[in-house]
C-alpha positions in Angstrom: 47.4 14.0 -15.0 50.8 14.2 -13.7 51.9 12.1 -10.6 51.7 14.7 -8.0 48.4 15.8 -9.1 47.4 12.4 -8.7 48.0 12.1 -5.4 47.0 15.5 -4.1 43.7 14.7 -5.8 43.4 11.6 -3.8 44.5 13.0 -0.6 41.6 15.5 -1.0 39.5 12.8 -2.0 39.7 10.7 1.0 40.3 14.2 3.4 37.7 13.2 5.7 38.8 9.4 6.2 42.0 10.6 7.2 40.4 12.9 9.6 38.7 10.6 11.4 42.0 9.5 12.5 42.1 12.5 14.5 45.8 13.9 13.4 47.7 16.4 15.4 48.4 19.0 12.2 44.6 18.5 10.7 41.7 20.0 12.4 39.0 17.9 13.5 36.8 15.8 11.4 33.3 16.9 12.8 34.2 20.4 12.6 35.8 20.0 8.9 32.3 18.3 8.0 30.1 21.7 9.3 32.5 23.5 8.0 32.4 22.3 4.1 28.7 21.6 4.5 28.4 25.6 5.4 30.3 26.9 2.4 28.4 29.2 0.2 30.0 26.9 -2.9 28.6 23.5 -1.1 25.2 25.3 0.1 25.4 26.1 -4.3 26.0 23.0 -5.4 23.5 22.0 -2.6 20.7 24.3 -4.0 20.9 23.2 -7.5 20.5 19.3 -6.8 17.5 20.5 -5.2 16.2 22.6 -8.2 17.2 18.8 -10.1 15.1 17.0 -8.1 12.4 19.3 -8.6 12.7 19.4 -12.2 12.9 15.4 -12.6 9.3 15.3 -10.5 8.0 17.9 -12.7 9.4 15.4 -15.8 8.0 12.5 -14.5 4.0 14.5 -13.9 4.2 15.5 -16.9 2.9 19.6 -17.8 -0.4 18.6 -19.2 -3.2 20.1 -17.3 -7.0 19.5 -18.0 -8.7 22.2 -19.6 -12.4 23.6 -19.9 -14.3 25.0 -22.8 -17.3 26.0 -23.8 -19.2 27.9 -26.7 -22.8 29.6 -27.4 -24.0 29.6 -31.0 -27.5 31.8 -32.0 -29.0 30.1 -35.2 -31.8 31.8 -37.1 -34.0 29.0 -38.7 -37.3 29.3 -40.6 -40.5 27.2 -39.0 -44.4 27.1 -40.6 -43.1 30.7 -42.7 -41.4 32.5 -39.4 -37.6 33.3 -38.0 -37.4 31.2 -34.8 -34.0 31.7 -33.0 -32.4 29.0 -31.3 -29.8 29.7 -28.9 -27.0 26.6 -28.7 -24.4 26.0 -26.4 -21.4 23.3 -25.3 -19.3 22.5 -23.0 -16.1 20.2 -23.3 -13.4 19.0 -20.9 -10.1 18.0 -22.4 -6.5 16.6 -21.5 -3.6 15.9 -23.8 -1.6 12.9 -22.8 2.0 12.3 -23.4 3.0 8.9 -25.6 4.5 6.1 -23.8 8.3 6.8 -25.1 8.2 10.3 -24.5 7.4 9.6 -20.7 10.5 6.8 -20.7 12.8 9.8 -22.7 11.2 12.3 -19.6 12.4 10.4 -16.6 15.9 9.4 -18.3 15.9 13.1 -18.6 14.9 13.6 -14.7 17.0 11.2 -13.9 20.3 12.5 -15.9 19.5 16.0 -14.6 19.6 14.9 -10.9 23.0 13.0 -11.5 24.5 16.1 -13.1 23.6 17.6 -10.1 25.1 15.1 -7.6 28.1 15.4 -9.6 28.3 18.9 -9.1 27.9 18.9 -5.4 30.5 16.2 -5.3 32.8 18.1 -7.4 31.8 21.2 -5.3 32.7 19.6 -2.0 36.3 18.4 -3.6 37.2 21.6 -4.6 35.7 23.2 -1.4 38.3 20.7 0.6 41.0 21.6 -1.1 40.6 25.3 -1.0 40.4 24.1 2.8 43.5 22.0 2.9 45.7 24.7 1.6 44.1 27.8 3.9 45.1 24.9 6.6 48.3 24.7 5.8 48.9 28.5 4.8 48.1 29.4 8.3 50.2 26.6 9.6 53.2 27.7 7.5 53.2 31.5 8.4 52.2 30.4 12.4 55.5 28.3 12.6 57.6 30.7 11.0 56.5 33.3 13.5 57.5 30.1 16.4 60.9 30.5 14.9 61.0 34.0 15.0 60.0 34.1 18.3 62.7 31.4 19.3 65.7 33.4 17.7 64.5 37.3 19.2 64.7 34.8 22.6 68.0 33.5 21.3 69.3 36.9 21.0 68.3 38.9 24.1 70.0 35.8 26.1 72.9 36.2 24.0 72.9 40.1 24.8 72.7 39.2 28.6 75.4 37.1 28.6 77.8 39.9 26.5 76.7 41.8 29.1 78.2 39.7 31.7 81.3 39.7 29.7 81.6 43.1 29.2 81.8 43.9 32.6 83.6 41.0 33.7 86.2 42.5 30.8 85.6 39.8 28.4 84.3 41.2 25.4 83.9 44.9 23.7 81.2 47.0 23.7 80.7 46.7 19.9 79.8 43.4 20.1 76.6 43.9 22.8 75.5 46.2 19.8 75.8 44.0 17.0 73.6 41.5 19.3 71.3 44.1 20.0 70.8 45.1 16.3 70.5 41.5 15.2 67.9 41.5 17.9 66.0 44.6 17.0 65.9 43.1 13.1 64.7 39.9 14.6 62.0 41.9 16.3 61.0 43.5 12.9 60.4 39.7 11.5 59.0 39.0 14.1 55.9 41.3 13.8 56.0 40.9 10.6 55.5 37.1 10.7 52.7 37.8 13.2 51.0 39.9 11.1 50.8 37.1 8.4 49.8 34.7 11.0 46.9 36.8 11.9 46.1 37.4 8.6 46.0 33.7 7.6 44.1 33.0 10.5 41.2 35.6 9.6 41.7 34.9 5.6 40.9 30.5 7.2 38.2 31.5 9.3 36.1 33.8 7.0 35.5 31.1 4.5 35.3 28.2 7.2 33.4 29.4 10.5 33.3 26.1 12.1 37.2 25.5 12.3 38.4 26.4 15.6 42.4 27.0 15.5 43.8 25.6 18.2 46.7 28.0 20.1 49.5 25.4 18.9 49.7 22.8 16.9 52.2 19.7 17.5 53.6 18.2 14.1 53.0 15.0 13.2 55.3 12.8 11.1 54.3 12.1 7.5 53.3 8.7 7.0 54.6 6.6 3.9 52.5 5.1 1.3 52.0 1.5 1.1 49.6 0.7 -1.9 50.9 1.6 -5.7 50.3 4.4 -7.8 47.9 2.2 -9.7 45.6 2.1 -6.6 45.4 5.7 -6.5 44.7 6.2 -10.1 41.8 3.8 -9.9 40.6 5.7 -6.6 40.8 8.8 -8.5 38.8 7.8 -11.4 36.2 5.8 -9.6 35.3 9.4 -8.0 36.1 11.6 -10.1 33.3 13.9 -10.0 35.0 16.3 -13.1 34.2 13.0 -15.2 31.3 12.3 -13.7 29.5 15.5 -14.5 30.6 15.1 -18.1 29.3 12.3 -18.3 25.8 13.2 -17.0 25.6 16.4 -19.2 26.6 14.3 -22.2 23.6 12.4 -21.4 21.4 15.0 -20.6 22.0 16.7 -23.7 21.4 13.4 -25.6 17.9 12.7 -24.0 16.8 16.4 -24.8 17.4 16.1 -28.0 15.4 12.6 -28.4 12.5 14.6 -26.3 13.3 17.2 -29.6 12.9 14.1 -31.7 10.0 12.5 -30.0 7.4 15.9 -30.2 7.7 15.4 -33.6 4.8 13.0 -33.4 1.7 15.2 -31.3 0.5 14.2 -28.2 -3.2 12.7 -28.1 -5.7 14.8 -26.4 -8.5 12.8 -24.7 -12.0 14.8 -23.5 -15.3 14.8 -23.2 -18.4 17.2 -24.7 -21.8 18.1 -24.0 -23.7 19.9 -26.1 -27.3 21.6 -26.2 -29.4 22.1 -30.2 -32.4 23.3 -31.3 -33.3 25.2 -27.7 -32.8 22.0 -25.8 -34.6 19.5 -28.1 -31.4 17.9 -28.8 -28.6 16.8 -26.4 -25.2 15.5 -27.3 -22.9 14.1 -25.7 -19.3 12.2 -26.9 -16.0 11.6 -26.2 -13.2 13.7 -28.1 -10.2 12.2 -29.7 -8.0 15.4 -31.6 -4.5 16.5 -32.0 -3.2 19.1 -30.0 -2.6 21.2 -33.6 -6.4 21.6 -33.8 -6.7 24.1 -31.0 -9.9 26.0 -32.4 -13.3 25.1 -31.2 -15.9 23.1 -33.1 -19.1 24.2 -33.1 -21.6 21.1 -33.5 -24.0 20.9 -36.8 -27.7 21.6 -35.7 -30.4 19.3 -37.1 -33.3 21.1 -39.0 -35.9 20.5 -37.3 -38.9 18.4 -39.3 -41.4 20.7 -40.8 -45.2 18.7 -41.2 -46.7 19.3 -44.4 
């Protein structure tokens, strides 16, 4: 990063501190604050960290949801020489439940995903103040040109009264009144002209940022020097720099999904409980269930014969 960048970075960084100050050529802080917080690129950057947040509670509940089952069986079994058919059925509740590291790898997860999202409302809000900064200072540029534009047309027409004067005092030639008024009428020209990108800065400054009011002049302040080092700067820079930042958090983002990728290598428990009814009610069951989440198909319990006397 070159030395200039540095610095314009840092200037952007701390935009806001040096607004507070209340400086004659910036606009005012309160209405620079609205006006970056009502960009659509903040309002962006804004939406997402609220999708994060969203996502790392989802993370940290988990997606697991109880479930209901249930099952009816018809058995045909022989009794004292006839068919009796006995009509079964069960009922189970069941919920898997996630291993201890996998909740751990969730929340880092959460966690990185909410970073990478502060990052990119931070990074959002740079890059929103210096699109800002130089509308600012475009409008600034093309308004002051147009001041001195306006000062020399003024300039001239005095200048063509006073040949006036001359000329009919006997002073000067005609031929110089009209080279006065030419220059003028050219001056004129530039003057529109200069207008017309005033106007146009103005509109181009107030469509992205509503909540700046330009003021009808501005006075120029002088530029104040720098005290601290260029080292100072640099360290400013990188202790917020929200570019590094957000690589930072994606690397580790990435990194935790693919220990979650790692981790559902070993199944989930599922925990539950069954009730079942046999042999038309003569035999009730009822257990707890312990089963991997693999073994999705229902089991059907193994009736008893029933004792047959002699």
């Amino acid at each position: 990063m070159s030395v200039m960048r540095t610095l314009l970075s840092v200037i952007l960084l701390y935009l806001p501190a040096l607004l507070a100050h209340a400086t004659a050529d910036l606009p005012p802080h309160i209405q620079v604050d609205r006006a970056l917080d009502e960009h659509v690129s903040v309002l962006n950057a804004r939406s997402q960290l609220q999708i994060e947040h969203s996502e790392q509670r989802k993370r940290e509940s988990g997606d697991y949801e109880f479930t209901v089952h249930g099952a009816l069986y018809r058995d045909r079994l022989l009794e004292n020489g006839d068919d009796v058919d006995y009509r079964d059925w069960e009922v189970a509740i069941e919920r898997p439940f996630r291993l201890p590291n996998k909740m751990w790898i969730d929340s880092e997860i959460g966690e990185a995903g909410v970073e990478r999202g502060r990052n990119k409302l931070g990074d959002a809000r740079h890059e929103t103040s210096r699109l800002l900064l130089q509308l600012w200072f475009d409008w600034q540029r093309e308004q002051a040109q147009a001041a001195q534009w306006q000062q020399q047309v003024e300039i001239l027409r005095q200048q063509a009264t006073i040949t006036e004067k001359r000329i009919r005092a006997g002073d000067a030639p005609r031929m110089e009144l009209n080279q006065i008024n030419a220059a003028a009428a050219m001056s004129g020209v530039s003057l529109r002209q200069a207008q017309l990108r005033t106007e146009l800065a103005a509109d181009q400054l107030q469509r992205q940022f509503k909540a700046i009011k330009l003021p009808a002049a501005i006075t120029p302040v002088e530029p104040q020097s720098i005290e601290q080092p260029l080292s100072f700067w640099r360290g400013a820079v990188l202790e917020h720099n929200h570019e590094l930042g957000l690589a930072k958090s994606e690397a580790v983002f990435q990194n935790r999904l693919a220990a979650r990728a790692s981790a559902d290598r070993l199944p989930d428990p599922t925990l539950g409980l069954r009730y079942a009814s046999q042999l038309n009610n003569r035999q009730k069951i009822g257990a707890s269930t312990f089963r991997s989440p693999w073994d999705t198909a229902p089991v059907r319990p193994v009736p008893t014969a029933p004792h047959t006397p002699p």
